[in-house]
ChimeraX commands (.cxc) that place a marker at each C-alpha (Angstrom):
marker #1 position 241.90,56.11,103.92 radius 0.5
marker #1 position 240.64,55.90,107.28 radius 0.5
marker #1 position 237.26,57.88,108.28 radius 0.5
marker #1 position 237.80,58.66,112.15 radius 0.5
marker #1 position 236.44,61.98,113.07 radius 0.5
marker #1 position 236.36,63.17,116.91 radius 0.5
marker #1 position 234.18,61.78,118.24 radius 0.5
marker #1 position 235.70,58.38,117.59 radius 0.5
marker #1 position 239.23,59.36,118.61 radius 0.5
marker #1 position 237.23,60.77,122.01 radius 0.5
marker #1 position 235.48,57.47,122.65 radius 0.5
marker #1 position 239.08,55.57,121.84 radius 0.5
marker #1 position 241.29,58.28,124.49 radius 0.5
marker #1 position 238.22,57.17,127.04 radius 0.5
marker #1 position 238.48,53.67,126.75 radius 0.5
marker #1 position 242.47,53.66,126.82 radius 0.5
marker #1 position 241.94,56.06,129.93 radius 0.5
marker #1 position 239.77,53.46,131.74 radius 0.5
marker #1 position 241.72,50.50,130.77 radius 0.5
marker #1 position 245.50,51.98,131.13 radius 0.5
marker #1 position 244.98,53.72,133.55 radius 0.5
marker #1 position 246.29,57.46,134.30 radius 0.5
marker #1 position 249.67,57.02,135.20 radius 0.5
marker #1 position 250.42,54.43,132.37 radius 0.5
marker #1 position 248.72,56.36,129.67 radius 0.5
marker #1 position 250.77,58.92,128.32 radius 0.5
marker #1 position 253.76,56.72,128.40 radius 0.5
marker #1 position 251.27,54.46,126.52 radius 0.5
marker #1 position 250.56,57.18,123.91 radius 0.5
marker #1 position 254.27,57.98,123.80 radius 0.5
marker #1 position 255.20,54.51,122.92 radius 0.5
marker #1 position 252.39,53.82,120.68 radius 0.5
marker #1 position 253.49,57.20,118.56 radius 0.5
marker #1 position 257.22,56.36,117.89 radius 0.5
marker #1 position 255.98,52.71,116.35 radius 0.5
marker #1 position 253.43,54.65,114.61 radius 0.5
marker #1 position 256.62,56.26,113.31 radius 0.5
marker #1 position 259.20,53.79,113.07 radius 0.5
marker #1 position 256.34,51.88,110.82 radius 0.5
marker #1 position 255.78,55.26,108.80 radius 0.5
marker #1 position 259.53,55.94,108.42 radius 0.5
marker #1 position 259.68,51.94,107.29 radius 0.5
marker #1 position 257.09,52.39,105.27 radius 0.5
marker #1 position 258.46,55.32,103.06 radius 0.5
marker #1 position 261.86,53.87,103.12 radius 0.5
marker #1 position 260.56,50.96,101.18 radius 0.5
marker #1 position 258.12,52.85,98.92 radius 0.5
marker #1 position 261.09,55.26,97.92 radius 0.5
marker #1 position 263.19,51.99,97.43 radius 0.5
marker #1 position 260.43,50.34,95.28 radius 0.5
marker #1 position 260.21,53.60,93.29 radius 0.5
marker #1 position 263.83,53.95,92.83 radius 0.5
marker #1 position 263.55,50.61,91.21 radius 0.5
marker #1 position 261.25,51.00,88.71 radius 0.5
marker #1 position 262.80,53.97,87.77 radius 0.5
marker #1 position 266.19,51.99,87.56 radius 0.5
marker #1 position 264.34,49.66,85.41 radius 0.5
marker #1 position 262.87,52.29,83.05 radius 0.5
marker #1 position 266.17,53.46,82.35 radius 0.5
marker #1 position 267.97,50.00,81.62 radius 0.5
marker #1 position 264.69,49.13,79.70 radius 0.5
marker #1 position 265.15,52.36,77.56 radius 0.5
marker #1 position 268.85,52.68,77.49 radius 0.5
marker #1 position 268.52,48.66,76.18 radius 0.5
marker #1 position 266.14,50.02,73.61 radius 0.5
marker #1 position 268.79,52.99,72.33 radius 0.5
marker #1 position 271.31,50.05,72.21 radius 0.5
marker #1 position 268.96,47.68,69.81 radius 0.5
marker #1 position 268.17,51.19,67.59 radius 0.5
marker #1 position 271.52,51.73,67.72 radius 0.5
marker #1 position 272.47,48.11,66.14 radius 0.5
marker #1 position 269.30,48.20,63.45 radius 0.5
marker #1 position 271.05,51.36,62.41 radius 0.5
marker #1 position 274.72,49.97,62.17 radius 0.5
marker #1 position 273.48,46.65,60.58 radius 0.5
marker #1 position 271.63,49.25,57.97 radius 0.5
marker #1 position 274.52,51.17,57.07 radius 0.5
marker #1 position 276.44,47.77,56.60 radius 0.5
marker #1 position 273.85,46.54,54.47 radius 0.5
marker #1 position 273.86,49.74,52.34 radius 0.5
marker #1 position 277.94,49.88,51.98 radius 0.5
marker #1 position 277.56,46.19,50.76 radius 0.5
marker #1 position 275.30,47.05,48.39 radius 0.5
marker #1 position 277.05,49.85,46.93 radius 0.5
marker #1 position 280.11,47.79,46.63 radius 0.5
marker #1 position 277.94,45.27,45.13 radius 0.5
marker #1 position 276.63,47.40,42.97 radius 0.5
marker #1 position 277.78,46.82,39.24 radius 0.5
marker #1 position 277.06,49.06,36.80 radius 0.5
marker #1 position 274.74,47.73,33.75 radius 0.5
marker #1 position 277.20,46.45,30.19 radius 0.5
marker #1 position 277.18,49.35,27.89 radius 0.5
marker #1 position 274.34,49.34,25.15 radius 0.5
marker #1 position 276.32,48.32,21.89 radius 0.5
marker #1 position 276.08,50.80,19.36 radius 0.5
marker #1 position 275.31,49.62,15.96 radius 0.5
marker #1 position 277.19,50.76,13.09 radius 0.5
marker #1 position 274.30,51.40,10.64 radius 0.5
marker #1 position 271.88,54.92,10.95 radius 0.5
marker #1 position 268.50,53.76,12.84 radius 0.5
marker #1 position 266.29,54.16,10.27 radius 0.5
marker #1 position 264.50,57.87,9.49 radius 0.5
marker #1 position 261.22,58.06,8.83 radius 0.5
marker #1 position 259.79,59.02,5.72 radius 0.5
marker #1 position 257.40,61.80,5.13 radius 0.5
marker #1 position 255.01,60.81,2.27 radius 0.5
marker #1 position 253.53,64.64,1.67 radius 0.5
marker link #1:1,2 radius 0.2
marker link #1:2,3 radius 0.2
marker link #1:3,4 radius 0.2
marker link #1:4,5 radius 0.2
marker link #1:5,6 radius 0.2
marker link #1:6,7 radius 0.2
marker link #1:7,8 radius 0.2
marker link #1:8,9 radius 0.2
marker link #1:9,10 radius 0.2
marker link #1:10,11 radius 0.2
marker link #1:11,12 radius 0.2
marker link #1:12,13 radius 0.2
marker link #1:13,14 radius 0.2
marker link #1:14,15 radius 0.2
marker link #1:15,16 radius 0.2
marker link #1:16,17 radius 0.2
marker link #1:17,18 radius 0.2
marker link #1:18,19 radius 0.2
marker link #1:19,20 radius 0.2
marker link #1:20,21 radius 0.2
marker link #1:21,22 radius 0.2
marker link #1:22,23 radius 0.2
marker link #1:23,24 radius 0.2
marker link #1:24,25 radius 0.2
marker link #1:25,26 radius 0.2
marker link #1:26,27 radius 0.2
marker link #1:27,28 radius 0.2
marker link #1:28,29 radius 0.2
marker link #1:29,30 radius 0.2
marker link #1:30,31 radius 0.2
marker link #1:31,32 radius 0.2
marker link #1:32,33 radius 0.2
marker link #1:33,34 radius 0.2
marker link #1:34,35 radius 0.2
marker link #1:35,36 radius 0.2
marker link #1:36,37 radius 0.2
marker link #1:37,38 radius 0.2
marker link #1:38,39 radius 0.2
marker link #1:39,40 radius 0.2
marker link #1:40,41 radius 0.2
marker link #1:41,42 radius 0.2
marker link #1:42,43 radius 0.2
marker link #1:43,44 radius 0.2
marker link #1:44,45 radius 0.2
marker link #1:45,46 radius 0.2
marker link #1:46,47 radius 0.2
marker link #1:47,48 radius 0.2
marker link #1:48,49 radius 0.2
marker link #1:49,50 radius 0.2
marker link #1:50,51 radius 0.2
marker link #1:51,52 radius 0.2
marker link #1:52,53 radius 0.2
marker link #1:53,54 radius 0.2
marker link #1:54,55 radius 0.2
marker link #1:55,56 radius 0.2
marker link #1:56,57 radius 0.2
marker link #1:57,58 radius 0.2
marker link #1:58,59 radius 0.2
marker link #1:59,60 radius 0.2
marker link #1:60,61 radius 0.2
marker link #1:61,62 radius 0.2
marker link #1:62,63 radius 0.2
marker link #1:63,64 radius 0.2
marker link #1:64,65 radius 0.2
marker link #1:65,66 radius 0.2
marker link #1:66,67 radius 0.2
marker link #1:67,68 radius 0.2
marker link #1:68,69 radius 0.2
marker link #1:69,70 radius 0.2
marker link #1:70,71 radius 0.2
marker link #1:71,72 radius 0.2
marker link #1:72,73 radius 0.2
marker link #1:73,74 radius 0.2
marker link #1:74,75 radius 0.2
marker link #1:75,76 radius 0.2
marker link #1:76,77 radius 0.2
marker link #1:77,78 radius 0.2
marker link #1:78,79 radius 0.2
marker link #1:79,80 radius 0.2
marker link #1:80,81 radius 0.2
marker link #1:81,82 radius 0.2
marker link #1:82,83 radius 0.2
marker link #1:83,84 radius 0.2
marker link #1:84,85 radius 0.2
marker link #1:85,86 radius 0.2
marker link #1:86,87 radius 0.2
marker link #1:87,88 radius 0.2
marker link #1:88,89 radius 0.2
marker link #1:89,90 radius 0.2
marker link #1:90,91 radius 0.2
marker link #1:91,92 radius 0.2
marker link #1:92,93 radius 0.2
marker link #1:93,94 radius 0.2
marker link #1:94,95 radius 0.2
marker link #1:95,96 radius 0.2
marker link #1:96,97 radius 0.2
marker link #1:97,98 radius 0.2
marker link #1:98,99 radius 0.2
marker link #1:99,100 radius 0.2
marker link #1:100,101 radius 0.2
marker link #1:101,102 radius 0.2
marker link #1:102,103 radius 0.2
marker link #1:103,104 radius 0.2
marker link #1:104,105 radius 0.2
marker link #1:105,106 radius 0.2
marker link #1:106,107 radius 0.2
view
């Protein structure tokens, strides 16, 4: 994220040195490091929170998905039991009284 090697941390600890001053400096540092963590605890707190949500909303999203499946299917199986009830079977063929014709072999 950040390129800072040593020698720029060095010229940064010099500087604070010469404007803080000795005394004041590691109280300085001190103070400066539990912001740096407060802000880093903060920080995680919300990105876990953030990620916990989107998670949250996968799940409704899919569980909400299972629920529509789940009425398509219902909705199918009514539509299938209606049409087997519907279903009527096709008027018998009437059978006529005479022989059907036989065919003739002319040999």
């Amino acid at each position: 994220m950040f390129d800072i090697g040593f020698p720029e941390l060095l010229l940064v600890a010099i500087v604070g040195l010469l404007v803080i001053g000795p005394n004041r400096l590691p109280e300085a540092l001190r103070t400066l490091g539990l912001w740096l963590g407060r802000m880093r605890r903060s920080f995680n707190t919300v990105k876990a929170e953030i990620e916990k949500e989107v998670g949250m909303d996968e799940v409704r999203r899919q569980l909400h998905n299972e629920a529509v499946l789940d009425e398509m299917k219902r909705i199918e199986r009514e539509v299938k039991d209606t049409g087997k009830a519907a279903r009527i079977d096709p008027p018998p063929q009437p059978q006529s009284q005479a022989d059907p014709p036989s065919k003739v072999n002319d040999d």
